[in-house]
N, C-alpha and C positions, 0 to 999 in steps of 0.2 A: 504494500500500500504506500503509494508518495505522501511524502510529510508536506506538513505546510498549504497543501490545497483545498482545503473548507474553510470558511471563515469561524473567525473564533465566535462560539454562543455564549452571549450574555445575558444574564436573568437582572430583568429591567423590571421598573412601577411602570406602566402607560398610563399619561395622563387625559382625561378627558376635559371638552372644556367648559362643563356642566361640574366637575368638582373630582367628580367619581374619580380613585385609581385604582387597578388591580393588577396583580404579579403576574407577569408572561418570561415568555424567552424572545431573543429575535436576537439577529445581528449587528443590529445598533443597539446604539448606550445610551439613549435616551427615547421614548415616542410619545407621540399628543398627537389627538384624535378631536376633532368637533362634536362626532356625533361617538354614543355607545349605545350598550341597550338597557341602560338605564334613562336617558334621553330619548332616544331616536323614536318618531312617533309609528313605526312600523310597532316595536315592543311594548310600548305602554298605553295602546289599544287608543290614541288618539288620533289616529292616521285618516282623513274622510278622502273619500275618492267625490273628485267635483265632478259634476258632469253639466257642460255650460250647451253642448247640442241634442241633448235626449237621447245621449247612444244607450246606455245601459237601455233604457224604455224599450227602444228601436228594435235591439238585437233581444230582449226579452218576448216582446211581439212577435218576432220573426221565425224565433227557435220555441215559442210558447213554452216559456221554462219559470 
């Protein structure tokens, strides 16, 4: 096996920018993140799908689902 060609793994905090940190690994020695899933509104069920031309309706109709 050659020496020296992985990089080295660091056990890093990632910081989010909601507050949140939690322990990972990665390659870099530092990371910040905007969104987590303590934020991100996909995870904390605040996520609304807009619908501004009545597709949802349209394609409901179409397929009668």
């Amino acid at each position: 096996m050659k020496q020296d060609l992985h990089p080295h793994l660091y056990d890093v905090m990632a910081r989010c920018a909601c507050g949140n940190e939690f322990k990972t690994s990665s390659t870099r020695r530092e990371l910040r993140s905007t969104y987590c899933s303590k934020c991100h509104p996909f995870f904390t069920g605040s996520q609304k799908h807009i619908d501004t031309a009545g597709r949802i309706e349209k394609f409901n109709k179409k397929y009668k689902v």
